[in-house]
Structure formats: structure tokens, C-alpha cells
N, C-alpha and C positions, 0 to 999 in steps of 0.2 A: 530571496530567490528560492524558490522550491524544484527538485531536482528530482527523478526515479533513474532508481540504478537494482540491478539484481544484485542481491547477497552476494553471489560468486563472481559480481565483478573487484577490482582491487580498490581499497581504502583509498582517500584523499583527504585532505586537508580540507579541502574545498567543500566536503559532504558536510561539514559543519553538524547538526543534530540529526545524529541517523536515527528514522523511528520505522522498527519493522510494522510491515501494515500487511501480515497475516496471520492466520487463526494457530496454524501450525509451524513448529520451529521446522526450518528448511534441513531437507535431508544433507549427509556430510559436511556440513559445515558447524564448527566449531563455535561457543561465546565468544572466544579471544578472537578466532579469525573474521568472524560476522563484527565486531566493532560496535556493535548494536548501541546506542546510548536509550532505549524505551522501546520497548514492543504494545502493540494498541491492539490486541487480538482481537477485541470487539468490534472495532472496526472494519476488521475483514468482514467477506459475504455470509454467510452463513451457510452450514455444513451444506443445509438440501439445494439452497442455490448454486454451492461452489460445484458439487457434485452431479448435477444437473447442466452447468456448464462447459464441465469435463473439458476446456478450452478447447469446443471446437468452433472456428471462427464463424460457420453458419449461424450461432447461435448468439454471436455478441449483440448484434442490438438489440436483442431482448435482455440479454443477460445485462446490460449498460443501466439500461430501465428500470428493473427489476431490484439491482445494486442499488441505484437511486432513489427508489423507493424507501427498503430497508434504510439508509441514510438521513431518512427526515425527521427522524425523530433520537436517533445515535448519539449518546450523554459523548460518547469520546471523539465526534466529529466536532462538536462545539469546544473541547479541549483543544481538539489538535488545530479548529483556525487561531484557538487563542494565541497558541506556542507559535504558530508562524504569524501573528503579528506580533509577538514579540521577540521575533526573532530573523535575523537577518538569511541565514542560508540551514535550508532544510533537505535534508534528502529522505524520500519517501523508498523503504526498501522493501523489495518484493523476490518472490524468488522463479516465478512462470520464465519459463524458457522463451516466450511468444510478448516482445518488446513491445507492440501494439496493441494486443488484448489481452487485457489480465485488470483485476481490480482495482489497480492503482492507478491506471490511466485514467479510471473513470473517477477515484477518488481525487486525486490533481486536477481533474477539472469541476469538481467542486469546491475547489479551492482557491483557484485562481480568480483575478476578479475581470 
């Protein structure tokens, strides 16, 4: 099962291998309290795309596109479907305020089958 949760939400048991999937460590939030087990910086969009997307939602389905793009050819997206098929529960951690639009949503659906 693969899961998105923000950083500043609360730990579970259940998030089983939390891997952050952005470029930058999330503001006020600790190592110890982030629980992080593998950050995938690579993964994330890249600086002129993220900042280009400035999450406003007029701009997500290009910005979706565009992520996806970048994505086709990403040595750590072939890592990361490796570890969720070998593995039973993933949680994808992100830290966008904006539950809907943000990079990981559109990462998780490259992911699922």
C-alpha cells in the first residue's frame, strides 16, 4: 500500500517506510520529528519547475505534465517502484500545504498500477 501524508502530520506505525519526496528539507520540522527513513531529493521537480509552479492551482495541469516529463527518464523513480514492490506499506512524504496539488500526488500516480 502506498500512502501521502505531509511531514507535519503525526507518525504511525502504519506509514511503514517513510520516504521524503522533496528536493528541500521542510521548514521547522526536526530529523527526530520527521521520522524520515530515506529522503529521494532527486525525485522531486526541479528547482525552475517547482518555482514556476509556485502551487497555484491554475497551473497544475501543466505542472502534472511537465513533472511527468522530468520523470521518464529519473534513475530514483525506478529505485523507488523497486522498494514499493518490495515492500508492503509506503508512505510518500511531502510537505505543500495544498493536499491535492503538490508533486507527490502526481508522483503516486506513477506509481500505482
Amino acid at each position: 500500500m502506498i500512502q501521502l501524508k505531509r511531514v507535519y502530520d503525526e507518525y504511525s506505525e502504519d506509514d511503514g517506510i517513510r520516504i521524503l519526496v522533496e528536493r528541500l528539507w521542510p521548514r521547522g520540522v526536526s530529523k527526530e520529528k520527521a521520522r524520515i527513513d530515506m529522503w529521494m531529493k532527486e525525485i522531486a521537480p526541479s528547482t525552475g519547475l517547482r518555482k514556476w509552479f509556485n502551487h497555484e492551482d491554475s497551473k497544475w495541469e501543466e505542472f502534472a505534465r511537465r513533472y511527468r516529463n522530468e520523470l521518464t527518464d529519473n534513475t530514483e523513480l525506478k529505485s523507488l517502484k523497486e522498494i514499493v514492490n518490495r515492500n508492503r506499506n509506503i508512505t510518500l512524504i511531502y510537505s505543500s500545504r495544498n493536499k491535492d496539488h503538490n508533486s507527490a500526488v502526481v508522483l503516486y500516480g506513477m506509481l500505482e498500477p
